[in-house]
KEGU-950939 format. One record per residue: residue number from 1; x, y, z of N, C-alpha, C in turn. Coordinates in nm, 3 decimals, always signed. Example, Ala and Ser with C-alpha at 12.3 -4.5 7.8 and 13.67 -1.06 7.14 Angstrom:
BEGIN
pos = 1 | n.east = +1.319 | n.north = -0.569 | n.up = +0.780 | ca.east = +1.230 | ca.north = -0.450 | ca.up = +0.780 | c.east = +1.320 | c.north = -0.330 | c.up = +0.780
pos = 2 | n.east = +1.285 | n.north = -0.225 | n.up = +0.708 | ca.east = +1.367 | ca.north = -0.106 | ca.up = +0.714 | c.east = +1.290 | c.north = +0.003 | c.up = +0.787
END
This chain:
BEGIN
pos = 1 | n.east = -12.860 | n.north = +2.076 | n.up = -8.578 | ca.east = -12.732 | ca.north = +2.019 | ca.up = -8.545 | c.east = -12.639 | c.north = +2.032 | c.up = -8.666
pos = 2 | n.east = -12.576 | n.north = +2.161 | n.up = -8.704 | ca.east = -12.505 | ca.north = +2.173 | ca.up = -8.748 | c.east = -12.348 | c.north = +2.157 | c.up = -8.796
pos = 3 | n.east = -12.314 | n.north = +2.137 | n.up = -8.670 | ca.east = -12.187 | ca.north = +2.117 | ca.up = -8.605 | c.east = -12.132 | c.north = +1.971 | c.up = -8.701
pos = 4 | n.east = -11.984 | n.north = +1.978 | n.up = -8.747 | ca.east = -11.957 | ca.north = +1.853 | ca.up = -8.826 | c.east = -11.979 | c.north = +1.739 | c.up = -8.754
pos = 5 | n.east = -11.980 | n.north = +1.766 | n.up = -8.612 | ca.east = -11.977 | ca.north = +1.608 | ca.up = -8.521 | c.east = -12.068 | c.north = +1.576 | c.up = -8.540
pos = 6 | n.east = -12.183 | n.north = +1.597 | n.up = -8.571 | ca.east = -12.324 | ca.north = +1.539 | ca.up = -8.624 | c.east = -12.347 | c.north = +1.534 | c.up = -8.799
pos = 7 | n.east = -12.267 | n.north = +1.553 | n.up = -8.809 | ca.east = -12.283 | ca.north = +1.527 | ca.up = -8.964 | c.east = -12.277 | c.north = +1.332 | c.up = -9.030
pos = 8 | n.east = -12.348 | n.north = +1.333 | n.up = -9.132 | ca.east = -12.382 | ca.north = +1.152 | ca.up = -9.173 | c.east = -12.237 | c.north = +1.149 | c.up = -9.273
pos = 9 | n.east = -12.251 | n.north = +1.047 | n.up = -9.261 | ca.east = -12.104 | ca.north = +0.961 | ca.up = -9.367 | c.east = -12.118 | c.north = +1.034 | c.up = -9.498
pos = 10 | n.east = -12.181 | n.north = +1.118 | n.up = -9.575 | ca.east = -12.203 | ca.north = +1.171 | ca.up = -9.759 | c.east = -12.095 | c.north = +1.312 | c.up = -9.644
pos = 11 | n.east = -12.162 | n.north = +1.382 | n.up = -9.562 | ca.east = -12.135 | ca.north = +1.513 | ca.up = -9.576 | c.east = -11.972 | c.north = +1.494 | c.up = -9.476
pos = 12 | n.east = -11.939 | n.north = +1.402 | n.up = -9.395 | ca.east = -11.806 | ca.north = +1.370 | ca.up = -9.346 | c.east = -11.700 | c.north = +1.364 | c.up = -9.492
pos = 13 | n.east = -11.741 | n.north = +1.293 | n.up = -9.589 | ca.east = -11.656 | ca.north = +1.284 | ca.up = -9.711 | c.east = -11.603 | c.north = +1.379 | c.up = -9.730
pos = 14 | n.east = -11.686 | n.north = +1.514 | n.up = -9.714 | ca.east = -11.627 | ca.north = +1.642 | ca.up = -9.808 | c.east = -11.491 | c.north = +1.671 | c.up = -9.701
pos = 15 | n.east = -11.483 | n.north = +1.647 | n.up = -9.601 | ca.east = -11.334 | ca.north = +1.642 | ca.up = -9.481 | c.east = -11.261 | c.north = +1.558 | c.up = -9.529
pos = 16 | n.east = -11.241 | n.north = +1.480 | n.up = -9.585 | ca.east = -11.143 | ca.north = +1.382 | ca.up = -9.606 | c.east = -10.988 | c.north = +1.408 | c.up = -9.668
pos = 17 | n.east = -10.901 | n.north = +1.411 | n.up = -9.577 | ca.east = -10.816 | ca.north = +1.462 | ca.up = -9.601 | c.east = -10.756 | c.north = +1.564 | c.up = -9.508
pos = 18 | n.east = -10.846 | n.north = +1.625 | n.up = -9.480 | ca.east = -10.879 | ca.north = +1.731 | ca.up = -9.335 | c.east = -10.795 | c.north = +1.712 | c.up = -9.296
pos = 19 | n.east = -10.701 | n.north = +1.809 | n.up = -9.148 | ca.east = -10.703 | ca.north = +1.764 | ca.up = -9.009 | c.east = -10.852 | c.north = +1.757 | c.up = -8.910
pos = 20 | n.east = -10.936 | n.north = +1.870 | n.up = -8.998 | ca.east = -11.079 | ca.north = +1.773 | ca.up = -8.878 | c.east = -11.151 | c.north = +1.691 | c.up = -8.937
pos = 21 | n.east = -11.132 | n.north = +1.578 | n.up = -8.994 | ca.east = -11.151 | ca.north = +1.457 | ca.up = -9.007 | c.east = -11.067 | c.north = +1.365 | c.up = -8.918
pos = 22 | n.east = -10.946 | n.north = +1.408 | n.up = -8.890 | ca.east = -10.881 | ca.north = +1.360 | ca.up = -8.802 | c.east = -10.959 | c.north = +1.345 | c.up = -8.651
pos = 23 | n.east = -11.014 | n.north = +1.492 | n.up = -8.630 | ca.east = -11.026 | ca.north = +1.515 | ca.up = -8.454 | c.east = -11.157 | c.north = +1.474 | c.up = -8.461
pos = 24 | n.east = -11.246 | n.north = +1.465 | n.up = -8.560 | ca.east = -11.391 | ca.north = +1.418 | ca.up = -8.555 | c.east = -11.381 | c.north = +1.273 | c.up = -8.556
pos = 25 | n.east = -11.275 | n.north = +1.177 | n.up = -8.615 | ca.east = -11.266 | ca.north = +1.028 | ca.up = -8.578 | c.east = -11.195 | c.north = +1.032 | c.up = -8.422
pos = 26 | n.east = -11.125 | n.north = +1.116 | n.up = -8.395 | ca.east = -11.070 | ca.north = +1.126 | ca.up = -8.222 | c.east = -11.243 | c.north = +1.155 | c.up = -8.154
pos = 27 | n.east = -11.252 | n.north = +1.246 | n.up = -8.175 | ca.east = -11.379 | ca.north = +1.286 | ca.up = -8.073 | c.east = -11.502 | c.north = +1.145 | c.up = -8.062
pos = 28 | n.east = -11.524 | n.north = +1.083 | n.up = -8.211 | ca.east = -11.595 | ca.north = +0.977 | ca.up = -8.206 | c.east = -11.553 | c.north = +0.872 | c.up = -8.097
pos = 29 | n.east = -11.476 | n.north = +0.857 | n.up = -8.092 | ca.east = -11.423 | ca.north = +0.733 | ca.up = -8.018 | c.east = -11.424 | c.north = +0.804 | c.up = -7.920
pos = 30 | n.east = -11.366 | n.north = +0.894 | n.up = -7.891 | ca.east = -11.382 | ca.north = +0.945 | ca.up = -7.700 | c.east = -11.555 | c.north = +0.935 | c.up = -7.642
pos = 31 | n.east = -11.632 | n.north = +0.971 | n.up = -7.746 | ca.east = -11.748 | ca.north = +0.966 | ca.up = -7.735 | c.east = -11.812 | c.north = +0.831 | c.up = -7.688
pos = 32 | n.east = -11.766 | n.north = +0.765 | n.up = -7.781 | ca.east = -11.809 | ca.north = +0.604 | ca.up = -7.757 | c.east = -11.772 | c.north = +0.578 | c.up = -7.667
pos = 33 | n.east = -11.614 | n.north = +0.582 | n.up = -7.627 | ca.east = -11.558 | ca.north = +0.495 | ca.up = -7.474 | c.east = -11.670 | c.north = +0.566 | c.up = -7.358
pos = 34 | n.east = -11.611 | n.north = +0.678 | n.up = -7.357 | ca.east = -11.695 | ca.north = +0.726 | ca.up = -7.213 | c.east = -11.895 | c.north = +0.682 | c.up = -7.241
pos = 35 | n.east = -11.948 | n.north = +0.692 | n.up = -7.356 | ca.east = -12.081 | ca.north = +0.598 | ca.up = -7.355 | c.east = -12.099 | c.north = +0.499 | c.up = -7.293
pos = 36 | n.east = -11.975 | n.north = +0.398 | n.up = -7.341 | ca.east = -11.988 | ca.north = +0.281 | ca.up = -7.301 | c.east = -11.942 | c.north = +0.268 | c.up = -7.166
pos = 37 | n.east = -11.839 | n.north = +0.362 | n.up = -7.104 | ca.east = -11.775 | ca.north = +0.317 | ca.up = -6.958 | c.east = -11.828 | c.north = +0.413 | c.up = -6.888
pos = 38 | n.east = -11.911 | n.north = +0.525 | n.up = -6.923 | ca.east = -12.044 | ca.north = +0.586 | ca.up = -6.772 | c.east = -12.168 | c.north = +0.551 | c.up = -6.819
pos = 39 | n.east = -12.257 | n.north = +0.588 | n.up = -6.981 | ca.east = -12.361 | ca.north = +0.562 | ca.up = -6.981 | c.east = -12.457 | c.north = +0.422 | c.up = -6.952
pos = 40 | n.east = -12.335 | n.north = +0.365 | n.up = -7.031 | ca.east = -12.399 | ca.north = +0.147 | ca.up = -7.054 | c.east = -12.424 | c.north = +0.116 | c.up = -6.941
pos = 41 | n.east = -12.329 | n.north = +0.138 | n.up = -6.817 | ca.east = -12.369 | ca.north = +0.078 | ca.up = -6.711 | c.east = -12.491 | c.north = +0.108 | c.up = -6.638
pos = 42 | n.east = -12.537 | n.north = +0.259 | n.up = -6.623 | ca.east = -12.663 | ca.north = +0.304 | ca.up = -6.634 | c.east = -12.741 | c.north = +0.260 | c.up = -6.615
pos = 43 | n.east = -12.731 | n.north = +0.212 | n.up = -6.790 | ca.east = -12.893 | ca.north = +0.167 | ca.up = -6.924 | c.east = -12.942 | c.north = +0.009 | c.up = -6.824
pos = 44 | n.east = -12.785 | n.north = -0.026 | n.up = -6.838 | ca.east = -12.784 | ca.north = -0.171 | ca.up = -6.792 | c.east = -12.882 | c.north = -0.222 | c.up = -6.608
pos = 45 | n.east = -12.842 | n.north = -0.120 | n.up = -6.552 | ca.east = -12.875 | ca.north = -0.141 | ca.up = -6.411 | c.east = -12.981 | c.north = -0.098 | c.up = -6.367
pos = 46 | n.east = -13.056 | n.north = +0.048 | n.up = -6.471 | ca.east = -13.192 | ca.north = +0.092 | ca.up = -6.455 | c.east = -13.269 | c.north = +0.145 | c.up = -6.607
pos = 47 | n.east = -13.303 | n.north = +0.012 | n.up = -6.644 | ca.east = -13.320 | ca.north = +0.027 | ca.up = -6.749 | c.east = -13.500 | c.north = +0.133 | c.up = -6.746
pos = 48 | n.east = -13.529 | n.north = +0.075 | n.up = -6.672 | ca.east = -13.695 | ca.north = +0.168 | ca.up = -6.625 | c.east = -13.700 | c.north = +0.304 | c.up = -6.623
pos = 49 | n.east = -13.586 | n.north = +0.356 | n.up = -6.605 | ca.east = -13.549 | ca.north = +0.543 | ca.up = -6.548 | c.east = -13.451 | c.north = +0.534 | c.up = -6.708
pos = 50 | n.east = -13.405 | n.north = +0.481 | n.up = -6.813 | ca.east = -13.298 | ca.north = +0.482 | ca.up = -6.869 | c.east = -13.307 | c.north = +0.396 | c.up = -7.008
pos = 51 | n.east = -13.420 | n.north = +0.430 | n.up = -7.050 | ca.east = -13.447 | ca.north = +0.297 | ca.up = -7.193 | c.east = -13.349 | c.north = +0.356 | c.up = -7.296
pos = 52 | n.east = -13.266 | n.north = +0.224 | n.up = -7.349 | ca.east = -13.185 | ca.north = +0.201 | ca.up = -7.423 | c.east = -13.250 | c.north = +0.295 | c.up = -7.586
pos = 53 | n.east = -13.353 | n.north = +0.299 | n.up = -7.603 | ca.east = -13.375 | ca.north = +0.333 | ca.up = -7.725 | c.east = -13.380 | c.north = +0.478 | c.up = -7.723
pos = 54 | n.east = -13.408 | n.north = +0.557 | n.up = -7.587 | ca.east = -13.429 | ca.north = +0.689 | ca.up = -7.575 | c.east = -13.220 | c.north = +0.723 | c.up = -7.560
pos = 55 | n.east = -13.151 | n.north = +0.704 | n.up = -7.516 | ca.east = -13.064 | ca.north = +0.734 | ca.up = -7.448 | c.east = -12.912 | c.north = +0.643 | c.up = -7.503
pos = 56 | n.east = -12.926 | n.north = +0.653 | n.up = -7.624 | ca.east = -12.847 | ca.north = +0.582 | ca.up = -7.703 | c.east = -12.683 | c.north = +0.653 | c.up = -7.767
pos = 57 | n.east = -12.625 | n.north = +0.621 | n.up = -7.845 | ca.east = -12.502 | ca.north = +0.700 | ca.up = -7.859 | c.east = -12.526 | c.north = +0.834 | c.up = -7.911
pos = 58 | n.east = -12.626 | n.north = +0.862 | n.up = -8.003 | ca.east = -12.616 | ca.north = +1.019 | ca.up = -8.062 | c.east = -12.711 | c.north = +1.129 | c.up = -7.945
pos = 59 | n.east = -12.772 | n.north = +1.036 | n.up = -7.893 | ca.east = -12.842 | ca.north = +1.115 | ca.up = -7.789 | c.east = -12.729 | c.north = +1.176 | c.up = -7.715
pos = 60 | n.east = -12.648 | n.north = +1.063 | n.up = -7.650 | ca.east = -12.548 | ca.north = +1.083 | ca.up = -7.502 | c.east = -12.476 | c.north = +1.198 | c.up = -7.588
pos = 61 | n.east = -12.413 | n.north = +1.161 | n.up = -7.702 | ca.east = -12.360 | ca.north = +1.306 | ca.up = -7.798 | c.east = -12.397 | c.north = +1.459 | c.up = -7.819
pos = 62 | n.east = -12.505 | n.north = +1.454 | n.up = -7.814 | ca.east = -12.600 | ca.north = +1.548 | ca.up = -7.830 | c.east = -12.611 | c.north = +1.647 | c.up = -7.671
pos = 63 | n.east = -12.672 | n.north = +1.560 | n.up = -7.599 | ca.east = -12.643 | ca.north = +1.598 | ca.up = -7.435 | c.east = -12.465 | c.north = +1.652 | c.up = -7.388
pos = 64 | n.east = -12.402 | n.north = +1.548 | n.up = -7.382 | ca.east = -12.295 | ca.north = +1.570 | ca.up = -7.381 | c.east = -12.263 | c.north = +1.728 | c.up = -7.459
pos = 65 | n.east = -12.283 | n.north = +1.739 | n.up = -7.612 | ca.east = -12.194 | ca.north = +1.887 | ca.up = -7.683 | c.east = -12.274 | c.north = +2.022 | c.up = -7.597
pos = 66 | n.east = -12.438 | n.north = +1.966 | n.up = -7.609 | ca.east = -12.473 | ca.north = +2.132 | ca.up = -7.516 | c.east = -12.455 | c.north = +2.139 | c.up = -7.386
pos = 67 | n.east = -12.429 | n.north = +2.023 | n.up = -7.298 | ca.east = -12.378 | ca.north = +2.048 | ca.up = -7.143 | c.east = -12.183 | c.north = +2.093 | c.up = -7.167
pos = 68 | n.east = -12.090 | n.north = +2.050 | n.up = -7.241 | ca.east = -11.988 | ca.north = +2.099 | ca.up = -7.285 | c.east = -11.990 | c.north = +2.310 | c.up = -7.284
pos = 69 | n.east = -12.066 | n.north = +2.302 | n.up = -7.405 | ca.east = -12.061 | ca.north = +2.416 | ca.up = -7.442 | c.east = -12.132 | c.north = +2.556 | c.up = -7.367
pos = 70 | n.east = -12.185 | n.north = +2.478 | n.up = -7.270 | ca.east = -12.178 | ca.north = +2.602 | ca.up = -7.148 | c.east = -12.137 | c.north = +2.546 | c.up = -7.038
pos = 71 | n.east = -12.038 | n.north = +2.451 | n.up = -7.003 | ca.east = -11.956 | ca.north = +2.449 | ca.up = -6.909 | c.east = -11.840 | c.north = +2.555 | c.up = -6.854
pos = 72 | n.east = -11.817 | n.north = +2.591 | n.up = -6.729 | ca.east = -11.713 | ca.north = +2.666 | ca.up = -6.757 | c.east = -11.590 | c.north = +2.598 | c.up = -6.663
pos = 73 | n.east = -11.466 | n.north = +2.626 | n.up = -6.664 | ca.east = -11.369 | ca.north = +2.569 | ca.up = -6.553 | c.east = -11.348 | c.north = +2.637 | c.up = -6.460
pos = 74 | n.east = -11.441 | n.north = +2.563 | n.up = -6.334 | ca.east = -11.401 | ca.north = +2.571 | ca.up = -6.200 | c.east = -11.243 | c.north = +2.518 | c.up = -6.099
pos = 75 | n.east = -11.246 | n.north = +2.432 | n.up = -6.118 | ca.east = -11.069 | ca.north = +2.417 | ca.up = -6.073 | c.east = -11.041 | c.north = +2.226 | c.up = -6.126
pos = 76 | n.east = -10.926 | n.north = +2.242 | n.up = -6.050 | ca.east = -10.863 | ca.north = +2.110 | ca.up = -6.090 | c.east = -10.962 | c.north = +1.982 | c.up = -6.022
pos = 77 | n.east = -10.958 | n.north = +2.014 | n.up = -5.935 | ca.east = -11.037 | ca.north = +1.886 | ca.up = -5.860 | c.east = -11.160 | c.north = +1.861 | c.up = -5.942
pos = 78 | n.east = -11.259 | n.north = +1.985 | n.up = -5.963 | ca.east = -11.393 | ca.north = +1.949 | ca.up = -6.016 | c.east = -11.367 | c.north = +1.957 | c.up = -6.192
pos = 79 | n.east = -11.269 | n.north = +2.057 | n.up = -6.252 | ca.east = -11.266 | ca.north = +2.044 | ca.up = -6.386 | c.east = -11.366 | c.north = +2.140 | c.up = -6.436
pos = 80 | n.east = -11.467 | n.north = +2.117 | n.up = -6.538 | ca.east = -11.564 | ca.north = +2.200 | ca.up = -6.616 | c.east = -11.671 | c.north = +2.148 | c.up = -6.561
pos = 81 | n.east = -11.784 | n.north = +2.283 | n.up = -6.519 | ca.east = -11.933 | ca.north = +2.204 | ca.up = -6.414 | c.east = -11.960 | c.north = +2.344 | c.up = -6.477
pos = 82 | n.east = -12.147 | n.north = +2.292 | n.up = -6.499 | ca.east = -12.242 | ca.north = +2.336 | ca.up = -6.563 | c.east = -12.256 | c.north = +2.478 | c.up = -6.413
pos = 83 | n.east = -12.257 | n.north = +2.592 | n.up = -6.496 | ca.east = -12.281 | ca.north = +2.709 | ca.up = -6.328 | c.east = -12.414 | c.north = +2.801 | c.up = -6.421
pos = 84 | n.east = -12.468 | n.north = +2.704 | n.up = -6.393 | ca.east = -12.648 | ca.north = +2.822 | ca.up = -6.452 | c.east = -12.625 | c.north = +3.016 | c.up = -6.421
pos = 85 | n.east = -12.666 | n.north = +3.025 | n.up = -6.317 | ca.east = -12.609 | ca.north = +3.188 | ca.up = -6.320 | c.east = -12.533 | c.north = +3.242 | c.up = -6.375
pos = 86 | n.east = -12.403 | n.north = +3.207 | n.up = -6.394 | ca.east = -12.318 | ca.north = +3.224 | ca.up = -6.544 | c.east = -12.336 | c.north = +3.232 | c.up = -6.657
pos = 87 | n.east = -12.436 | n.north = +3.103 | n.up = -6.670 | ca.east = -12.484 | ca.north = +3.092 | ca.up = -6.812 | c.east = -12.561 | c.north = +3.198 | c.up = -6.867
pos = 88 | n.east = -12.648 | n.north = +3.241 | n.up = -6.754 | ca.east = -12.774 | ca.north = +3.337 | ca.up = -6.787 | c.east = -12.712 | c.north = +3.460 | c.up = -6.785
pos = 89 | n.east = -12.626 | n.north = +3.477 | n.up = -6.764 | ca.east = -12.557 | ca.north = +3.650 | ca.up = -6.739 | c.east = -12.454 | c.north = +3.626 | c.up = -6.915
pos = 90 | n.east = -12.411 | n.north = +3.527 | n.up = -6.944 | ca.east = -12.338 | ca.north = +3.494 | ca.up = -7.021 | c.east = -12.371 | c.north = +3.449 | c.up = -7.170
pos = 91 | n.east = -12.549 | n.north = +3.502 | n.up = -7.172 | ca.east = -12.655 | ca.north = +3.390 | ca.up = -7.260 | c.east = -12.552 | c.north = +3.462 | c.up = -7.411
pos = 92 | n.east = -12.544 | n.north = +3.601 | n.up = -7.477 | ca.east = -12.520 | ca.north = +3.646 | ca.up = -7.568 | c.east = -12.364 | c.north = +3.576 | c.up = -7.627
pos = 93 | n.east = -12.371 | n.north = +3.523 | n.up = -7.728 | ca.east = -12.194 | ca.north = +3.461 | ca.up = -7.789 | c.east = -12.143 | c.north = +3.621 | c.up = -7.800
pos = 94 | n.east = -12.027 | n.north = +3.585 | n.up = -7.741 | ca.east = -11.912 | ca.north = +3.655 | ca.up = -7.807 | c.east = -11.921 | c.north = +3.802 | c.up = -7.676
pos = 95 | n.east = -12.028 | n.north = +3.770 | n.up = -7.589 | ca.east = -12.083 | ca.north = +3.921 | ca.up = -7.498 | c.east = -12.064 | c.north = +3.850 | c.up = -7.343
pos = 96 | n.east = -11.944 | n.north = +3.811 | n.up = -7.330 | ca.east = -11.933 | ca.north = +3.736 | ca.up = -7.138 | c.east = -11.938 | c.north = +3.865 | c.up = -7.084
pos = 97 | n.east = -12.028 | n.north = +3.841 | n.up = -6.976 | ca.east = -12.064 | ca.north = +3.931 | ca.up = -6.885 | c.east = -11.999 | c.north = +3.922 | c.up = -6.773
pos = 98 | n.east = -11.990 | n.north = +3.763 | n.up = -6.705 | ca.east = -11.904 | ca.north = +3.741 | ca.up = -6.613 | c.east = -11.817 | c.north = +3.608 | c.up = -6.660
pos = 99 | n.east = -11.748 | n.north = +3.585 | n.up = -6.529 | ca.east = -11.655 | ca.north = +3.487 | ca.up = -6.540 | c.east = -11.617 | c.north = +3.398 | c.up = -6.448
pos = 100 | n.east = -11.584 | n.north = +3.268 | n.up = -6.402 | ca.east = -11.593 | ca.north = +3.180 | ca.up = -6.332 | c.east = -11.442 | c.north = +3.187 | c.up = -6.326
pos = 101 | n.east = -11.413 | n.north = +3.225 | n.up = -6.170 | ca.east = -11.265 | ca.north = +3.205 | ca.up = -6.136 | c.east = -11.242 | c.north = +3.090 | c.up = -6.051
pos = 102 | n.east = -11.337 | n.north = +2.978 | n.up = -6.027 | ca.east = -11.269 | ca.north = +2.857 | ca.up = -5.947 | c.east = -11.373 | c.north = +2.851 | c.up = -5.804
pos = 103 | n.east = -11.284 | n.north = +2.769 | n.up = -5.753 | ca.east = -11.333 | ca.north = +2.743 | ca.up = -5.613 | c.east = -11.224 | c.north = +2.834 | c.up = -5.527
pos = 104 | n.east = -11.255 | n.north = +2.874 | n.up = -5.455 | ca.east = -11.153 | ca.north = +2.894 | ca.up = -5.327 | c.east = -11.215 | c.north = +2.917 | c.up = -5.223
pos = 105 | n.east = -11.093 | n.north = +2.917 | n.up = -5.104 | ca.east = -11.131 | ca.north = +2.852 | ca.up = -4.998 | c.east = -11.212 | c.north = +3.018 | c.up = -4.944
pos = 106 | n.east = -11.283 | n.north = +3.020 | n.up = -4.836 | ca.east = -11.404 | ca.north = +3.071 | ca.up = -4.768 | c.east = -11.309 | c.north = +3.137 | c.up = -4.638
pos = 107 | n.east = -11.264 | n.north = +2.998 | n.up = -4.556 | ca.east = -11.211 | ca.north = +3.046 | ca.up = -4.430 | c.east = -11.079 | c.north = +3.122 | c.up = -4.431
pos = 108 | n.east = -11.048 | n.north = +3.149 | n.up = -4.307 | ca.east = -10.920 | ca.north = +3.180 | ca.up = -4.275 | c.east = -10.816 | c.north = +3.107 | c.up = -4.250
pos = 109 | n.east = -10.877 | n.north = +3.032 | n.up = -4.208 | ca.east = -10.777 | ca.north = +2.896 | ca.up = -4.158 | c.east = -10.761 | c.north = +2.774 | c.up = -4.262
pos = 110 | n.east = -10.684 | n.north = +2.731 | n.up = -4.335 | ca.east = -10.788 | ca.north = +2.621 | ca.up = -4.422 | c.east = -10.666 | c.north = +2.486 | c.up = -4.328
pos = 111 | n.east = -10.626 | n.north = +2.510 | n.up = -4.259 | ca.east = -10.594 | ca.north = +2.364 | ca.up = -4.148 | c.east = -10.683 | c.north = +2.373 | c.up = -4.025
pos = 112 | n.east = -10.797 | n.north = +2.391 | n.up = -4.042 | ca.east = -10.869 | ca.north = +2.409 | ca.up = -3.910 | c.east = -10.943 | c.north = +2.221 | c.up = -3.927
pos = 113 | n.east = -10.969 | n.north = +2.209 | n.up = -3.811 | ca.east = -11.004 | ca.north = +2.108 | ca.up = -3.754 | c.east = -11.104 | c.north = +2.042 | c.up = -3.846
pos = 114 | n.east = -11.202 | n.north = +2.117 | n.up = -3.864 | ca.east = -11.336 | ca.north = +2.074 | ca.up = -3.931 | c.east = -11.255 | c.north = +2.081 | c.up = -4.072
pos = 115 | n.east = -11.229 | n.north = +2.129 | n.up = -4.128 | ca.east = -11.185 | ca.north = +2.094 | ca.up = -4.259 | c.east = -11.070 | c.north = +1.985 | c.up = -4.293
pos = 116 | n.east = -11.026 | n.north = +1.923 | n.up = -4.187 | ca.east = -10.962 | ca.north = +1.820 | ca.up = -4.182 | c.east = -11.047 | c.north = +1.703 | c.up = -4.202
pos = 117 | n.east = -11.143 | n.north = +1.721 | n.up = -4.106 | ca.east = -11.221 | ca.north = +1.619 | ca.up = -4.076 | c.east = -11.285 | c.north = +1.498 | c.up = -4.148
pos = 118 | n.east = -11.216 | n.north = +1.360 | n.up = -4.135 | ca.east = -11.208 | ca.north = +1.237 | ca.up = -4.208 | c.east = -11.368 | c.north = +1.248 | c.up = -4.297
pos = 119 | n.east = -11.461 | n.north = +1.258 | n.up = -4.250 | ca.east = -11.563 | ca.north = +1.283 | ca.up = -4.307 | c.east = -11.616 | c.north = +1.380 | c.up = -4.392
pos = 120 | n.east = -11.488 | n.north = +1.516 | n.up = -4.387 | ca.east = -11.534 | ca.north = +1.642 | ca.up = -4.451 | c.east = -11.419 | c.north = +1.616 | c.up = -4.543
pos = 121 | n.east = -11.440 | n.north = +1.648 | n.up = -4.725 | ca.east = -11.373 | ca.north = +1.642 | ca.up = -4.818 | c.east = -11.297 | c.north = +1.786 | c.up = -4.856
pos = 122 | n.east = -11.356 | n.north = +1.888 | n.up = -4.705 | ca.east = -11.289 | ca.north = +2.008 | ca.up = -4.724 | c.east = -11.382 | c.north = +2.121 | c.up = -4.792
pos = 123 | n.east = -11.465 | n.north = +2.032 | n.up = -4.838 | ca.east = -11.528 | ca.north = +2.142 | ca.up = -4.952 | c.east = -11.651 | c.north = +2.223 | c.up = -4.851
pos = 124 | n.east = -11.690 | n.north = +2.213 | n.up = -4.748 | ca.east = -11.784 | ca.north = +2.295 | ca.up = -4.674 | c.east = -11.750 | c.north = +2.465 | c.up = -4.678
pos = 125 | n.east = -11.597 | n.north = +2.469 | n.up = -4.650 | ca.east = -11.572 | ca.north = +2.633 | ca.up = -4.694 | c.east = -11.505 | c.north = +2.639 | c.up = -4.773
pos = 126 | n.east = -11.540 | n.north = +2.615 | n.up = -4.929 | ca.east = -11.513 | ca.north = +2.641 | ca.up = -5.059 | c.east = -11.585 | c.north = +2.726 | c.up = -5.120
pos = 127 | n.east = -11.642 | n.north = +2.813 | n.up = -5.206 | ca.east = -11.698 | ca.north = +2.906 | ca.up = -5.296 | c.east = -11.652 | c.north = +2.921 | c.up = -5.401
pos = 128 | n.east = -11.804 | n.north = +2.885 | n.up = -5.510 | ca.east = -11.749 | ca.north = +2.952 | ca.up = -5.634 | c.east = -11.781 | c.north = +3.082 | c.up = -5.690
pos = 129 | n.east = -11.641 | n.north = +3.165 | n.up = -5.711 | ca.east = -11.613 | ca.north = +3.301 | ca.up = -5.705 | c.east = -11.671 | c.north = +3.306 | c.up = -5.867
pos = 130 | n.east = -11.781 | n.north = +3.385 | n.up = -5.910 | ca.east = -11.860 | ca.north = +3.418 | ca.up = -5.989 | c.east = -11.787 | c.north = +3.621 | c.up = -6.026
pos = 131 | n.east = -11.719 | n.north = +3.649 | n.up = -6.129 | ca.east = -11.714 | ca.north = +3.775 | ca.up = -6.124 | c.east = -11.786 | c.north = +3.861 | c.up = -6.260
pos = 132 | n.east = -11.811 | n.north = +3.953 | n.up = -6.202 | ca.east = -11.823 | ca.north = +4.059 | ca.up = -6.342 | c.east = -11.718 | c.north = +4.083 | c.up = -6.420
pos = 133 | n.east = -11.697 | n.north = +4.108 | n.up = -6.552 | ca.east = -11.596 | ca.north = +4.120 | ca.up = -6.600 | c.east = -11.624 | c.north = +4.259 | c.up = -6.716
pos = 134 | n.east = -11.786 | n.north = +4.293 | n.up = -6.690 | ca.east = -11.782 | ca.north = +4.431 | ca.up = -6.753 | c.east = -11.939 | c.north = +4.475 | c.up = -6.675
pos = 135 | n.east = -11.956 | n.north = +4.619 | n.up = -6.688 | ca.east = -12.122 | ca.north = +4.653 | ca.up = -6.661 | c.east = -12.228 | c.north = +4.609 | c.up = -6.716
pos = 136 | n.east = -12.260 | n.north = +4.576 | n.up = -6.583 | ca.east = -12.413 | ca.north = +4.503 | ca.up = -6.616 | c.east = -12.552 | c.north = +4.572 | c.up = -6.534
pos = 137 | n.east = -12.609 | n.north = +4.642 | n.up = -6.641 | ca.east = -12.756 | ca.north = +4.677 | ca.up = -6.615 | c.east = -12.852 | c.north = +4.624 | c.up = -6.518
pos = 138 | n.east = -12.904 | n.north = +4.760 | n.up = -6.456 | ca.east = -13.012 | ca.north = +4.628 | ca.up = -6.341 | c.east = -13.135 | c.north = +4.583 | c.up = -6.425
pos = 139 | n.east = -13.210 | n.north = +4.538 | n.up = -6.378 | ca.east = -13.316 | ca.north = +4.490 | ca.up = -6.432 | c.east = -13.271 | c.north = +4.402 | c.up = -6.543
END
């Protein structure tokens, strides 16, 4: 864990002064709120599936930066979601193989009945459009 966001209070010093000392006290606190306002409630309600000592702030941090860092952006509604097949075509830094262009819609119709439907959120004929963005070898 290299990364300054994991770095202890001696090796944060040498930033001081920074602007990323700045975004690493921003990121801390974003970190914490969302801990405390998705994880706590969690810990709190199933603590049996969810022990407080396993699943604590540097953990949720930790989880959190490597589910981040292969997220890609699918659209507005869903935001950044983990797309495994991507990932694996995409494993090499700096070598994207493909690319995640969103959701879009499937049908022809997108006012058709069933996709209205009080119970359907629409998303039944949605797809996420997965593309190549250079040659890729079989095997």
């Amino acid at each position: 864990q290299t990364l300054p966001m994991f770095w202890d209070e001696t090796l944060r010093k040498e930033l001081r002064g920074t602007e990323l000392e700045r975004h690493l006290a921003d990121d801390d606190e974003a970190f914490r709120e969302d801990y405390e306002t998705c994880i706590a409630p969690l810990l709190d309600e199933y603590p049996e599936i969810f022990p407080r000592e396993l699943c604590d702030l540097a953990a949720f941090k930790a989880v959190a930066s490597i589910a981040a860092s292969r997220a890609f952006f699918v659209g507005g509604k869903y935001g950044e979601c983990l797309v495994p097949c991507a990932d694996l075509f995409n494993h090499r830094t700096g070598e994207n193989s493909v690319a995640v262009f969103g959701v879009e819609d499937s049908s022809d119709d997108e006012d058709s009945d069933e996709s209205k439907d009080e119970n359907n959120d629409g998303d039944d004929n949605r797809e996420l459009v997965i593309k190549t963005v250079k040659f890729i070898k079989a095997g």
